[in-house]
C-alpha positions in Angstrom: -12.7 -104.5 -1.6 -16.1 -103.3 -2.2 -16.5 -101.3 0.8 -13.1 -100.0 0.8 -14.2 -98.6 -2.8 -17.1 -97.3 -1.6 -15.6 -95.2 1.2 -13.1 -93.8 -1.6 -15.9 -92.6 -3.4 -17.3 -90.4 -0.6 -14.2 -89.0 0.2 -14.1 -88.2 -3.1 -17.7 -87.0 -3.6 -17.2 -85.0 -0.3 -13.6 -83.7 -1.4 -15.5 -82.3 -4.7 -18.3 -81.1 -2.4 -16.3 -79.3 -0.5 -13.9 -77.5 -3.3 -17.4 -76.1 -5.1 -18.3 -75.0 -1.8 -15.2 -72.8 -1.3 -15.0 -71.8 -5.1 -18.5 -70.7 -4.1 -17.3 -68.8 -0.8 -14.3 -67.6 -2.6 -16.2 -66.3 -6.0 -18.7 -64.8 -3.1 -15.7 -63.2 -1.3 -14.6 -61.7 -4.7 -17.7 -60.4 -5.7 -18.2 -58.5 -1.9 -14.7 -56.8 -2.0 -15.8 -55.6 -5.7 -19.1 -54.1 -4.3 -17.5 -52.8 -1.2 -14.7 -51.4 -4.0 -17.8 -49.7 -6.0 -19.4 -48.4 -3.1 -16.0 -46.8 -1.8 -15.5 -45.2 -5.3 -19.3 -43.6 -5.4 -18.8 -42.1 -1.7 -15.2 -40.7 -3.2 -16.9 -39.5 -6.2 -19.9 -37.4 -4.0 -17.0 -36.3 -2.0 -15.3 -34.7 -5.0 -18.4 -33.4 -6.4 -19.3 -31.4 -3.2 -16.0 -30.4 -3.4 -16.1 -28.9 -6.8 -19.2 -27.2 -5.9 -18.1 -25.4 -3.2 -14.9 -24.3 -5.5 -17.4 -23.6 -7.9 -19.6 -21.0 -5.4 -15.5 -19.5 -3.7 -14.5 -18.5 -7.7 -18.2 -16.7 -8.9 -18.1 -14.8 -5.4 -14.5 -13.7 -6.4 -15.8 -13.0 -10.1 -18.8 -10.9 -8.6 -17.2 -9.2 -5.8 -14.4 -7.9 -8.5 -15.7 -7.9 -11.7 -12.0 -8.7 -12.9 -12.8 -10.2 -16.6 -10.0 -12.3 -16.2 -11.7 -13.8 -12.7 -15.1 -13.9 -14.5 -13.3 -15.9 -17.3 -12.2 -18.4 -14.6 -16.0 -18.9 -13.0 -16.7 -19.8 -16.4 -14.7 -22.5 -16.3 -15.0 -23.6 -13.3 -18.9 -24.2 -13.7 -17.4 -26.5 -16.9 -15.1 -29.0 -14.3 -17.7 -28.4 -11.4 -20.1 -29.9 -14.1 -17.8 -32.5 -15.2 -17.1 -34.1 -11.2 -21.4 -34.0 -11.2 -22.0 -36.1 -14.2 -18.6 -38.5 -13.3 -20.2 -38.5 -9.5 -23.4 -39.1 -11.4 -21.7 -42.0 -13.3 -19.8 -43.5 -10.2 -23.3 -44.2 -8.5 -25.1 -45.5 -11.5 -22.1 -48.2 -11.9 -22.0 -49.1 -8.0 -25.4 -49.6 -7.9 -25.3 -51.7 -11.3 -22.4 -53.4 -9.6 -24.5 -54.2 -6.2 -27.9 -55.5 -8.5 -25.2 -58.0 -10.8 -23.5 -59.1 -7.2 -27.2 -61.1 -6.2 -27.1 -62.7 -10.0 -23.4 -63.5 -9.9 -23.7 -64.7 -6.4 -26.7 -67.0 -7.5 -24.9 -68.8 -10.3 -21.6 -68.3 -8.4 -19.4 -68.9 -11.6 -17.6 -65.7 -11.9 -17.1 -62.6 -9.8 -16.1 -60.8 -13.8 -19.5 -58.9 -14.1 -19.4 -57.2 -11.1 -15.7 -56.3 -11.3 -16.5 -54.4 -14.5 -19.1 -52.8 -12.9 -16.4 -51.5 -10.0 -13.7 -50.8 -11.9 -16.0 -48.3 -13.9 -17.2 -46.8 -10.8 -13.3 -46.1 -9.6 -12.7 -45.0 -13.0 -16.2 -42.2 -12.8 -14.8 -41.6 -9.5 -11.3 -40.8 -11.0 -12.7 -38.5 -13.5 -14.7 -36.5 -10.0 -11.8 -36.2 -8.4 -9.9 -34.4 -11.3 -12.4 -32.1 -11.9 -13.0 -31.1 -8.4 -9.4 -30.7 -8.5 -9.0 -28.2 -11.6 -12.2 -26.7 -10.0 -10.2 -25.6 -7.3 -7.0 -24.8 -8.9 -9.5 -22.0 -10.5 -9.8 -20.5 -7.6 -5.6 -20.0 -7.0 -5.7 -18.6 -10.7 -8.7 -16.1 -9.9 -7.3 -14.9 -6.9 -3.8 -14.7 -9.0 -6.1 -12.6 -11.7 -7.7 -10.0 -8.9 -4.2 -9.6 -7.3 -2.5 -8.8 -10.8 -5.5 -6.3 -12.1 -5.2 -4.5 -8.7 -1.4 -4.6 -8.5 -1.4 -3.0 -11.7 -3.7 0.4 -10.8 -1.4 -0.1 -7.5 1.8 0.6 -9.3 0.6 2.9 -11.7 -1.1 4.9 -9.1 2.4 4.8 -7.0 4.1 6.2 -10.4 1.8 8.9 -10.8 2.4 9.9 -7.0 6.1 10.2 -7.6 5.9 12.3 -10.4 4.0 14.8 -9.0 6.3 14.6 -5.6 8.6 15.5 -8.6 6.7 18.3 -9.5 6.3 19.7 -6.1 10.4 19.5 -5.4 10.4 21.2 -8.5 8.2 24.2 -7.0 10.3 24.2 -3.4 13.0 24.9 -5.6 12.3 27.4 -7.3 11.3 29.0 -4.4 14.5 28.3 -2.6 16.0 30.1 -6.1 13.7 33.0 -5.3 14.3 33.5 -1.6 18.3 33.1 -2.1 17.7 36.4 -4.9 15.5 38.3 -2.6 17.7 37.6 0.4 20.8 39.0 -1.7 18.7 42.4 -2.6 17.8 42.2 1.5 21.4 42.3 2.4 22.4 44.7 0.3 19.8 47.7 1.5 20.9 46.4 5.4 18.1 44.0 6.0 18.6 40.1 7.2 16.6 37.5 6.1 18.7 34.7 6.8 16.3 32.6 9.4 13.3 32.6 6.5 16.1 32.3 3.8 17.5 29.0 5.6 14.1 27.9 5.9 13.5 27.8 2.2 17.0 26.1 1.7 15.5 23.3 3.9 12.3 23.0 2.8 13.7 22.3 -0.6 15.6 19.5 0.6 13.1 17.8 2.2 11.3 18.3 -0.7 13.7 16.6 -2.6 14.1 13.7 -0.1 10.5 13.3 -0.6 10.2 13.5 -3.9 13.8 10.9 -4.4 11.7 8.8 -1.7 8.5 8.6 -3.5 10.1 7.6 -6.7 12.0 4.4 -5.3 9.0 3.2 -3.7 7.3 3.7 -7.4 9.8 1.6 -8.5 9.8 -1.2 -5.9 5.8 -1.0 -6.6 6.2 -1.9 -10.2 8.9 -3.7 -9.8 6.3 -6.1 -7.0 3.6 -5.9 -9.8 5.9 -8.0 -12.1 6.6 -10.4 -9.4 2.8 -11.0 -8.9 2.5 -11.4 -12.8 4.7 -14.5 -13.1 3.2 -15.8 -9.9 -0.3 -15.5 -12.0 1.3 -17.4 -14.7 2.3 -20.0 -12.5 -0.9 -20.5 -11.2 -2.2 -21.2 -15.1 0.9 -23.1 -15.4 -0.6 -25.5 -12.8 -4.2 -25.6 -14.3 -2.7 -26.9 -17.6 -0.7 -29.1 -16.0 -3.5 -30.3 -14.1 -6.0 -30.9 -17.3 -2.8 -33.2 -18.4 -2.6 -34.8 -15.6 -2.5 -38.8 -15.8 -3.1 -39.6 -11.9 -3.7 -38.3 -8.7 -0.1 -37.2 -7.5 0.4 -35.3 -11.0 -3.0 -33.6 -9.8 -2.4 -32.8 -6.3 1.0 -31.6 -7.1 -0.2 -29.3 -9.9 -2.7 -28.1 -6.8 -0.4 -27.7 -4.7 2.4 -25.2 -7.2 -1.3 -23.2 -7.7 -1.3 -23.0 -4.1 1.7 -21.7 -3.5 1.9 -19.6 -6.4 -1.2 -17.6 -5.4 0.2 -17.4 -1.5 3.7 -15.3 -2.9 1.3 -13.0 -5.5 -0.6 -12.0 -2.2 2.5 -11.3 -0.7 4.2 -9.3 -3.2 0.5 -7.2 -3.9 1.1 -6.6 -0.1 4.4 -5.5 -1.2 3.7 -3.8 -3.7 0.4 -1.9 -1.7 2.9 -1.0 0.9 5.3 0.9 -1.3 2.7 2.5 -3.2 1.3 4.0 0.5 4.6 5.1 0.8 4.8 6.9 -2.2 1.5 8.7 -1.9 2.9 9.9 1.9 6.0 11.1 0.2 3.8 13.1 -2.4 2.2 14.7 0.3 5.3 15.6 2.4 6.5 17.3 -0.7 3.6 19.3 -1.4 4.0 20.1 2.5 7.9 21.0 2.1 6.9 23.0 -1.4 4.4 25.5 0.3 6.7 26.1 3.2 9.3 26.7 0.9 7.0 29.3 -1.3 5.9 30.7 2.4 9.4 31.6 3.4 10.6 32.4 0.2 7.2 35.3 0.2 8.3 36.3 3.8 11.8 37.2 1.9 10.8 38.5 -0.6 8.2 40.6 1.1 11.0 41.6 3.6 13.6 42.3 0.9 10.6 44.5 -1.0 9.9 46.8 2.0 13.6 47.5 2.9 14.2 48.3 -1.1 11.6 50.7 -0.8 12.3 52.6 2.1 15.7 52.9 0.8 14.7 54.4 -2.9 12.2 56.4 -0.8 15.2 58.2 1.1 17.6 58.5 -2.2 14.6 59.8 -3.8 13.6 62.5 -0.8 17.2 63.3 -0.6 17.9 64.1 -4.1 14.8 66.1 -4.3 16.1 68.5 -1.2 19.3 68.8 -3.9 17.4 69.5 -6.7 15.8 72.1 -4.5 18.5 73.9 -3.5 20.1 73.8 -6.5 17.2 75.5 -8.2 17.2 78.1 -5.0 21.0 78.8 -5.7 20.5 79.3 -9.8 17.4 81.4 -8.9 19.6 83.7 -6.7 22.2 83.8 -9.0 20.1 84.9 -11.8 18.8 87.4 -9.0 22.3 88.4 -9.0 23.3 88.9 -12.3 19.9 90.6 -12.8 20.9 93.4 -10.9 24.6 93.9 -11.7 25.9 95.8 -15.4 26.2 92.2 -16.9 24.9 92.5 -20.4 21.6 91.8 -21.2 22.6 88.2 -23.1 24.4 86.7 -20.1 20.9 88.2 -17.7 18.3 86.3 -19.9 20.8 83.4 -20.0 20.8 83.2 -16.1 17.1 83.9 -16.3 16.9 80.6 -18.7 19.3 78.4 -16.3 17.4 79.6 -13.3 14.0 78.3 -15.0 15.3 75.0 -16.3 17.1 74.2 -12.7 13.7 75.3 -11.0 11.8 72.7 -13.1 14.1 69.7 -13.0 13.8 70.1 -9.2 10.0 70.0 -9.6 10.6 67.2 -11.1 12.7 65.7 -8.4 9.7 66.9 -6.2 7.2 65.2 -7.8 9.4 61.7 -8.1 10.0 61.8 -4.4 6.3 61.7 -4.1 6.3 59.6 -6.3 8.5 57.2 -4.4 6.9 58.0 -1.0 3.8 56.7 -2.4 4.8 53.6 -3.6 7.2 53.0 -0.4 3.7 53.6 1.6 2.3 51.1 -0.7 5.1 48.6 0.0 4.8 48.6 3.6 1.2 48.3 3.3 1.4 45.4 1.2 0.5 42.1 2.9 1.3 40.0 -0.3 5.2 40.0 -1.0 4.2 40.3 -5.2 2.3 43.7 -4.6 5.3 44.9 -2.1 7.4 43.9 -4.8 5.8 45.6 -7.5 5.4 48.7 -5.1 9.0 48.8 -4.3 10.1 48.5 -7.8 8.0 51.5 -8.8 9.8 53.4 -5.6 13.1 52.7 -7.3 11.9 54.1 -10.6 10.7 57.1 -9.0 14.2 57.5 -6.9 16.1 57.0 -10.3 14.0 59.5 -11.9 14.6 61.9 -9.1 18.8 61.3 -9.2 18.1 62.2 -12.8 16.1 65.5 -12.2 18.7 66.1 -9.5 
């Protein structure tokens, strides 16, 4: 009928009414979540930008503070991606707030929510671009700290080398004074005098010299040896920026973030290392140099000791072959006295005469070396440096020879 038609109509008209007005509610639903999408992705984009500003201010302190070049390189590039997650932050709020003035519009006409998701999806995509940037920003400062640590490692280990060569040096000097008190203590023994406590002390010295010096050069070596290790670290760290600038989405970025990280933490550790050994090194330098004088001391005291026993021995040789000569000459004088007297002829009288002369001088001679070699004995004994006691007592042995001679 009619009316029945009628009623079908309005259901009808109502049914339509009622589908527009949820397209409506549903295109107005669409075009919220893409404005509340927009806004999320400006907030995430002003996130990353403070981030990468902060990055930014922890990688020119490390630049200034060390004036590494290398680090100084790195604050240059990190002012570049700092810059880059400002402009993309920049971006991601010009697009959400494009996407909120195109929501009212879209809403208005309420055909299609299309607009506004272009708007959002470019504001995720500015926000994208922020977060990668603040995220290379900060992998810079990983690879600056990697390029401090291997600059300083390097004067570290070269430093530590130079230590154990001249803890070389000094086990070098301990000994040859070890050498030096073993020969003086041999001329000690023989002229009766014992130098065996300062001869032993030499002996020891040296080998804790040479401990020292062995010491100083392993810890040279487990410097450098630590200063490689903080080298491939470093290039790990610029491993992960690369990998980083190729990165395609966030868990590629965060991961290359994280192997900076990580790489950074183990070149700390092995500078530490690598500090530590060198400190060990310079110690080890200076306990040689410690062992070396001590060594040079007691070989001195030896050779000192050795001088002054030499000398008072030629001194007595010298004295008593002088006494000889003496009473040789007496004895040749009274034989000439002798012959001078008796019916010899007068040949074998002038020839006595001549022997009596010649024996007289040679035991003036004698005389005059055993002064000769009191002097320098005084001299020896006087001596507080072991070289001049040397010297001295070398001259008293001269002087005794001289007398034997005479003698």
């Amino acid at each position: 009928s009619t009316e029945d038609l009628n009623v079908a109509k309005q259901k009808a008209t109502a049914a339509e009414t009622a589908a527009k007005d949820a397209k409506k509610e549903q295109v107005k639903a669409e075009i919220a979540a893409e404005v509340a999408k927009a806004k999320v992705a400006k907030e995430e984009a002003e996130e990353a930008q403070k981030t990468a500003e902060a990055a930014k201010k922890i990688v020119d302190k490390i630049a200034q503070d060390t004036k590494v070049p290398e680090a100084q390189r790195e604050a240059k590039l990190a002012t570049q991606t700092a810059s880059k997650a400002t402009e993309a932050a920049t971006e991601a709020g010009k697009k959400a707030q494009e996407a909120e003035e195109s929501s009212k519009e879209a809403e208005e006409k309420a055909e299609t929510s299309d607009a506004v998701k272009g708007k959002a999806d470019a504001a995720e995509k500015a926000a994208g671009e922020a977060k990668k940037a603040s995220i290379e920003t900060e992998i810079a400062i990983e690879v600056a700290k990697a390029e401090v640590l291997n600059a300083e490692v390097k004067k570290t280990a070269q430093e530590a080398e130079k230590d154990a060569t001249e803890a070389k040096e000094q086990a070098e000097k301990a000994k040859a004074a070890a050498e030096e008190a073993k020969t003086h203590g041999e001329k000690a023994e023989k002229v009766g005098e014992s130098t065996k406590a300062h001869s032993d002390e030499a002996q020891q010295e040296n080998k804790n010299a040479k401990d020292a010096s062995e010491e100083a050069e392993n810890r040279a070596v487990d410097a450098l040896e630590e200063a490689y290790a903080v080298e491939a670290h470093l290039a790990r760290t610029k491993n992960a920026a690369e990998s980083a600038k190729s990165a395609t989405d966030m868990s590629e970025l965060e991961k290359a973030k994280e192997e900076a990280i990580d790489a950074a933490n183990i070149a700390h550790q092995k500078w530490l290392k690598a500090t530590q050994a060198a400190t060990i090194a310079k110690e080890k330098k200076e306990a040689a140099k410690v062992a070396a004088e001590k060594a040079q001391t007691a070989a001195n005291v030896v050779k000192d000791k050795a001088a002054k026993a030499e000398a008072k021995k030629a001194e007595t040789e010298a004295v008593k072959a002088a006494v000889e000569a003496r009473a040789a000459a007496e004895e040749a004088k009274q034989e000439a006295a002798k012959v001078g007297a008796s019916k010899e002829p007068q040949e074998t009288k002038n020839k006595a005469n001549v022997e009596a002369e010649a024996t007289g001088n040679e035991a003036k001679k004698a005389e005059d070396a055993a002064e000769e070699a009191k002097e320098a004995a005084k001299k020896a004994n006087e001596a507080t440096d072991a070289n001049v006691a040397r010297s001295e007592a070398d001259k008293a042995i001269a002087a005794a020879k001289k007398a034997k001679k005479a003698r």
